[in-house]
N, C-alpha and C positions, 0 to 999 in steps of 0.2 A: 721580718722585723720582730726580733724578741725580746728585744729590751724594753727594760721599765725604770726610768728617769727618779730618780731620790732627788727631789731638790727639795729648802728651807724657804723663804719668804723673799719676796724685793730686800735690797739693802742688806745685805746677810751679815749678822754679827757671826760671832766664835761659832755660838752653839748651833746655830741653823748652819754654817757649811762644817764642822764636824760630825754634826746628826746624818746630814746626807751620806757622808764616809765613811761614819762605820756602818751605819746601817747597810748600807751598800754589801761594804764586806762582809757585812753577818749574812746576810742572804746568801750571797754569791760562796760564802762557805759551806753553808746549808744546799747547795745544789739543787735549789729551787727554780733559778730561770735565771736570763743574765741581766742583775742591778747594774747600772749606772749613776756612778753621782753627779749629779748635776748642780748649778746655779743659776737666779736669775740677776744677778748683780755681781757690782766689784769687788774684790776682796780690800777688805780696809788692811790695815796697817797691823793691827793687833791680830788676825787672822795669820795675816800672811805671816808674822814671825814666828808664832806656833806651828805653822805647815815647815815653814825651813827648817825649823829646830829639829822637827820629830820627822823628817824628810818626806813629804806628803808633796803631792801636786796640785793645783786649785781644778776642781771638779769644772766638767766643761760647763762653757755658757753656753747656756739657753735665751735666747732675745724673747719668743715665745714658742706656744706650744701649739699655735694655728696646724690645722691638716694641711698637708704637703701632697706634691705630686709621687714623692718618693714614699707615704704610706698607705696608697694605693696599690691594686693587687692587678696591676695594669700587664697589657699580654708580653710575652719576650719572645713573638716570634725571629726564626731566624733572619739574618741583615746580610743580603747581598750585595758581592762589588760591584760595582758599576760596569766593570766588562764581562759579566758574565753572559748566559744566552739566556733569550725571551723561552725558549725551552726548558731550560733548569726553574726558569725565575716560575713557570704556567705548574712545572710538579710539582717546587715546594710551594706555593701558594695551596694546591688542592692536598698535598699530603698533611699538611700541616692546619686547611679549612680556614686560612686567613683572606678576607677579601684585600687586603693589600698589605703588601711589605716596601722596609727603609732597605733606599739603598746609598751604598755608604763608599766612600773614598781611599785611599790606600792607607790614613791614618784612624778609618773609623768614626770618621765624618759624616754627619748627613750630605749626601751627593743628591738624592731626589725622593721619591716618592711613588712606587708601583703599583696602579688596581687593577681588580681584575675587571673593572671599565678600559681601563687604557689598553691592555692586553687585546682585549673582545674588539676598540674601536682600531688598533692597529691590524687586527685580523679581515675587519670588514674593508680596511683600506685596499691590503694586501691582494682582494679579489680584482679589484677595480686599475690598482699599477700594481704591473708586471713589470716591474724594475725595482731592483736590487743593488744600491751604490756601495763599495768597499766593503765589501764584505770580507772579514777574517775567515781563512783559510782553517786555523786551528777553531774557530766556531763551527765552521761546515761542517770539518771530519767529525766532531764532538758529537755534534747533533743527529749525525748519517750513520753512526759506530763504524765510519769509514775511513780509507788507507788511502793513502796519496802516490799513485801508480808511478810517477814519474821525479819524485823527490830529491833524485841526485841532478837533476836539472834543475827544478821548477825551483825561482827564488822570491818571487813576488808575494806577499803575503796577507796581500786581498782580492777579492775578486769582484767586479760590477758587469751589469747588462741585465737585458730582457730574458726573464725565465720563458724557457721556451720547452716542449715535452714534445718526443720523436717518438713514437708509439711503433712495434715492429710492422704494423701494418703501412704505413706511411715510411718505407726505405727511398722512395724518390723524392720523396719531399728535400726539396733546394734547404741547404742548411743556411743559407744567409751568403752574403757579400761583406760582413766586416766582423770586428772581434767582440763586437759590443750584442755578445749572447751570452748567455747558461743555457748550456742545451742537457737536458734528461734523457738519457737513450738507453734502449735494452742490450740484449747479446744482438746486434746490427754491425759487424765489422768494418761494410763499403760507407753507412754513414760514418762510425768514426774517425775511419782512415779521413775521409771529406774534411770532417770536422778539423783533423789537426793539418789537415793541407791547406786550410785557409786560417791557421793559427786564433778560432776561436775561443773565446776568453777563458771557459770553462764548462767540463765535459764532465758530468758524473754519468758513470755507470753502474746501471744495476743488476744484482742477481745474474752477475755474466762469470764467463772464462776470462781471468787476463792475458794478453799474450806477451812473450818477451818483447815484441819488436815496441809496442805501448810503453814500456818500461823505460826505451832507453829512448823514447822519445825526445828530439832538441826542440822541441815547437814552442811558442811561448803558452801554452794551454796550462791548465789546471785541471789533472786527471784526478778524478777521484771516483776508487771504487767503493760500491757499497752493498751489503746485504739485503738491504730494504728494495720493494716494489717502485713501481715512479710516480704512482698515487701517492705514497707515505712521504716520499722525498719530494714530491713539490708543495705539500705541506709544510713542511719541516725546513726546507732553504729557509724562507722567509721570518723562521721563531729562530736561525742563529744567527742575527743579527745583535749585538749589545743592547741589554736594556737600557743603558746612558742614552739612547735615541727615542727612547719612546716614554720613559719615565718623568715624573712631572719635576720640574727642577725652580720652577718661580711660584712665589706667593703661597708656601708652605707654610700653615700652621705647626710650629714645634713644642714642646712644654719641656722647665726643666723639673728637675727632680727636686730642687729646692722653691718650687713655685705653689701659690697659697692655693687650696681648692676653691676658696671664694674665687681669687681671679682667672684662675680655671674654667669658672661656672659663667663668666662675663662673658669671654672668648669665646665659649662653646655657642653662647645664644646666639653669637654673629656670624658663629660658622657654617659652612654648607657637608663639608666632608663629615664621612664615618668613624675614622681612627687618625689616629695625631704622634707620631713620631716623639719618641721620652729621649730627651739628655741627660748626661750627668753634666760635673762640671767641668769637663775640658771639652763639649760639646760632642763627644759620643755618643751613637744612638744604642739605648739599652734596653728599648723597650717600645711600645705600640699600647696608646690610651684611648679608648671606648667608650662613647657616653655613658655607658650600664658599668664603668668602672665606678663610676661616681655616685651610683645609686643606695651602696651599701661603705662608707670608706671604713678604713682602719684606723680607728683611733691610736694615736699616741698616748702608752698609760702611764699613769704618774702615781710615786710615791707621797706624800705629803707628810713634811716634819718638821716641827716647831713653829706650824701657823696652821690655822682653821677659817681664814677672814677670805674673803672672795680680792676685796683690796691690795693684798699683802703677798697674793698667789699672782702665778704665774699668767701674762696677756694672754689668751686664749682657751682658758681652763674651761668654760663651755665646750670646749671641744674636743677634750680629754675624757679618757674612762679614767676615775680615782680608785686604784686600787686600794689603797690605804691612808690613813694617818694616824701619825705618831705625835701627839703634842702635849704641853704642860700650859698651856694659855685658856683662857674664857672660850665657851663654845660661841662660835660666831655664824657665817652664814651660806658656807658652802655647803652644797646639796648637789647630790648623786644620781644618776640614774639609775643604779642598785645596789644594792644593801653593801655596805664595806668592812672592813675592819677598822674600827677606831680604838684606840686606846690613846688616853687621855686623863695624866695622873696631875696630883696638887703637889709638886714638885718644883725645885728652882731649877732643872734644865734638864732640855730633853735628851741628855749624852745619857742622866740618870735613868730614866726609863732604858735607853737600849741597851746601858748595864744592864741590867734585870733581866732584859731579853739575852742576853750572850750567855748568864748565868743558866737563864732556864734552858736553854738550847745543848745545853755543854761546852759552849764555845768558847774557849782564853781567845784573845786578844792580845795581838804582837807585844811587844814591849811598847814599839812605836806607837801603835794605834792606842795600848792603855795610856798614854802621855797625853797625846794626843786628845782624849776624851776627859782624862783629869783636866788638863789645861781650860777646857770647852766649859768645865762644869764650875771650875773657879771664877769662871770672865761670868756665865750669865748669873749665880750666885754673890758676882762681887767678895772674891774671897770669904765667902760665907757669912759676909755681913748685912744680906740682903733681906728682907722679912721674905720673899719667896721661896726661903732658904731650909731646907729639913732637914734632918736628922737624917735620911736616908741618901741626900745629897752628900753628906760630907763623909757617912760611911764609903760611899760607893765609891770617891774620887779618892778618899784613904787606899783603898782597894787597888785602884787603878795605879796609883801613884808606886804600891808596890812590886805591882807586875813589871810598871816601868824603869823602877830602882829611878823616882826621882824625886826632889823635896819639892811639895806644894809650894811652899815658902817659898823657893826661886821662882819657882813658875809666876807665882803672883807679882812679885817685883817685873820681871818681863812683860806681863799682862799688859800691866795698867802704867807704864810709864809711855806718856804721850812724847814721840820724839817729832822735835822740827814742828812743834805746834804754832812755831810763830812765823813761817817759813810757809805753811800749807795754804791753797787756796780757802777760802772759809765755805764754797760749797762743798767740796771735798771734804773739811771737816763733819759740816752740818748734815752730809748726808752717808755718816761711816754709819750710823745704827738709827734710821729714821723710817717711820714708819706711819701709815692714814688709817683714821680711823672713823667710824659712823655713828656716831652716839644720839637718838634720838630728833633726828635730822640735821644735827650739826657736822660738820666734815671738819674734822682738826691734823695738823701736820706737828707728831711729835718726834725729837731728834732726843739722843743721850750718850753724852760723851762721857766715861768715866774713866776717872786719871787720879792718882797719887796728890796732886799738886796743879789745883782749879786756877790761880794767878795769871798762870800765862794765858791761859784760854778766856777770860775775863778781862784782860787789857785788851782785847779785841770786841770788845761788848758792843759799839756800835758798829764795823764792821756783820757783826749776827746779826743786828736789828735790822741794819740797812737788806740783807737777804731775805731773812723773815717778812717782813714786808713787801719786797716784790713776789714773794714764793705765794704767800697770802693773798695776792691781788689776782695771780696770775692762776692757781688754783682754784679762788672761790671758797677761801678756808673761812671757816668763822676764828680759828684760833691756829695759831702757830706755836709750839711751844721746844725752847732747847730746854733740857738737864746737863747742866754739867754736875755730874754725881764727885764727886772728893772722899775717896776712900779714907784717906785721916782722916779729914774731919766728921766722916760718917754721917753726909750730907749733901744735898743738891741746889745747887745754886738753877732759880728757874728765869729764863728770860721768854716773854711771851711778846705777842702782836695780838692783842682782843681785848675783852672786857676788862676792867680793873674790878669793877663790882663781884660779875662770878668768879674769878681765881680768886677772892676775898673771902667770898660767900665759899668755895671748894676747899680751901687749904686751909680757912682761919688764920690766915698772915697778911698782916698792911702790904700791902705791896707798895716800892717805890722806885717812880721813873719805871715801870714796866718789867721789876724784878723781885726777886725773892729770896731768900733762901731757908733751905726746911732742913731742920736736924731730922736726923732718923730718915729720910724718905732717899731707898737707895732703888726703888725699882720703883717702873716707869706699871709695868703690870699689873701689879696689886697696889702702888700707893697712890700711882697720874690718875691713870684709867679709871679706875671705880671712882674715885673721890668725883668726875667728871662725870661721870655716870648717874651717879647718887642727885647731882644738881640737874640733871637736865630730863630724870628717868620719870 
């Protein structure tokens, strides 16, 4: 696994799932290792119309970034079928220095489970019965690197009975009264002849002459010559039987590839076995998992852009390596476990910083992907009417906008018109750009919708309250707060759930019935944030 995840914040407005995207592609152009862009949330409304426009896909979702069994460096020994011989299964096992192998079904199935315990306890049985039931014919020869004397007769295609071994010293020895033998005999011609005169089940020969009259044998026997001693061949009968007979097939521990190493680490404490059989998702075995697999894992590494807050990032980020981050917001409180790259400028969006970066790199950017990041750079600037808003913000997306041959002007009209606002569910709305924050041990839940034309989202006023309110209880927020930001009127109308006193005390506005509204205040970053801060710091 070489990938390294670019995602933006929970809740993803424009700029955090564009940052992921070009970022992405600026690396992946720089042939640095392979970006992926990611997200941890849905795309809203205003996203997704910029990704259609400029023909973009929504970067994958990420739920979280929990260790997996799949970034584990777990063994891939080889996976035997189910009918092969305990002779194949006992070499690759030692050539390969695996104490047990998956064996697996005609689709690649786990079938059972082979150790070199069950091997060793099927070996010690083997001493004690000298019986041998249905045994495959093409497992004998396999295993004997031997030839089947009589083949244009012989059609039966297994063989059973008591292993029994004819030493050339012993030629009078009685070969039996019924067919329910394997008899092992040397170059002995009067016992063979015996042997196929009372149609004994089967007759391997060893290190002999064959003679024709053998060949064209009608007897119901199973002739088979071999090269091998009778010592090596009464070993070896009983390893070409299928491992489906001796493989463990009930109450296998199996893990898949998408399974968390926490409940990995549950399993293993209750477990007795050594190695554990890996799936993917159509239940193929792809792999063999070790407890010392789990001693060192492989972190999932992640890029980080246009958020710094441990809240805001991704569930699981404790267990991520942070290769980087790219952001324009307050430093907040994620921490590494070694030194990273951070850049982190006083800018209104961080499409702006990765401009800079494409520039210093040498890298143009598609026509698509310059749209695409103008677009990104007008949504978190508010058409440039945002006080987080610079000069190097509007150059850049002037820039952009001509790579892309398109007028900001349209783009913004597209932006910020809310469609079907009276139509939407009101979590869906309240949670298109919503974000938690930690202020001084207060926990506040802030949302901001910004649109051309705040009325219609405002006749829904107690609909918000009545959410804000259960979101507030159910959280444990001290404060809830929506922005509906109104680019004409170059203002945000605030509706909260908390103190009346502190929004009074933060904003310097009466507030009434549990609202507000503030000219000038078009960003949630520099005019919510700090003022909240400032009261409670």
């Amino acid at each position: 696994m070489n990938e390294i995840f670019v995602t933006g914040h929970r809740n993803p407005d424009t700029d955090s799932i564009v940052a992921a995207i070009s970022y992405a592609a600026l690396r992946n152009a720089l042939g640095d290792s392979e970006y992926r862009a990611a997200r941890i949330g849905s795309i809203n409304d205003e996203t997704a119309r910029m990704l259609e426009r400029f023909g973009f896909e929504a970067p994958l979702h990420i739920k979280n970034m929990r260790t997996q069994v799949s970034d584990l460096d777990y063994d891939r020994p080889p996976t035997l079928h189910s009918t092969v011989t305990m002779d194949l299964a006992w070499h690759t096992m030692r050539d390969v220095e695996a104490s047990s192998l998956p064996i697996v079904d005609d689709d690649g199935a786990l079938f059972g489970l082979l150790s070199a315990g069950d091997i060793a306890g099927y070996s010690m049985r083997s001493i004690t019965d000298g019986r041998i039931e249905a045994l495959p014919v093409f497992n004998l020869l396999s295993v004997l690197e031997g030839k089947l004397v009589n083949e244009n007769s012989f059609v039966v295609e297994t063989v059973s009975g008591e292993l029994r071994i004819a030493v050339p010293q012993a030629i009078d020895e009685p070969v039996g009264d019924g067919r329910d033998r394997i008899l092992i005999c040397g170059d002995q011609p009067e016992l063979i002849a015996e042997a196929l005169e009372k149609e004994i089940n089967c007759l391997i020969i060893c290190q002999s002459e064959i003679r024709p009259e053998w060949t064209r044998s009608t007897a119901a026997t199973c002739i088979v010559s071999t090269p091998l001693d009778a010592r090596t061949v009464a070993r070896l009968v009983y390893l070409a039987i299928p491992v489906e007979r001796v493989c463990q097939k009930k109450d296998i521990v199996a893990f898949h590839l998408s399974d968390y190493l926490d409940d990995v680490r549950e399993v293993l404490l209750k477990s007795r076995f050594r190695s554990y059989p890996v799936l993917d998702e159509n239940e193929r075995v792809v792999g063999m998992l070790s407890r010392y697999h789990l001693l060192r894992p492989r972190r999932k590494r992640v890029v980080l852009v246009d958020h710094n807050e441990a809240a805001q990032s991704v569930p699981g980020l404790e267990q991520v390596e942070i290769m980087e981050i790219i952001d324009h917001h307050r430093l907040a409180d994620i921490q590494t476990a070694q030194p990273v790259s951070v850049r982190n400028e006083p800018v209104g969006s961080t499409n702006t910083i990765i401009t800079a970066m494409y520039q210093e790199k040498g890298v143009m950017p598609s026509p698509r992907m310059a749209g695409l990041m103008a677009a990104a750079i007008l949504s978190d600037t508010v058409m440039f009417k945002s006080p987080t808003c610079t000069a190097r913000d509007v150059a850049m997306a002037e820039r952009l906008a001509r790579i892309a041959h398109v007028s900001l002007e349209d783009i913004g009209r597209e932006l910020f018109s809310v469609q079907g606002a009276e139509e939407k569910p009101i979590e869906e709305l309240f949670r298109t750009d919503y974000k938690v924050f930690h202020i001084a041990e207060h926990n506040i839940g802030v949302s901001q919708i910004t649109c051309a034309d705040a009325s219609g989202l405002l006749a829904r006023r107690e609909e918000f309250m009545a959410y804000m309110r259960k979101l507030q209880k159910e959280k444990e927020f001290d404060f809830v707060i929506l922005m509906i930001t109104d680019v004409l009127q170059e203002g945000s109308h605030l509706l909260y759930v908390g103190s009346d006193e502190d929004m009074q005390q933060a904003f310097g506005a009466a507030p009434k019935d549990k609202s507000m509204f503030l000219p000038g205040v078009m960003s949630r970053k520099k005019q919510i944030i700090p003022m909240l801060t400032a009261l409670w710091g």
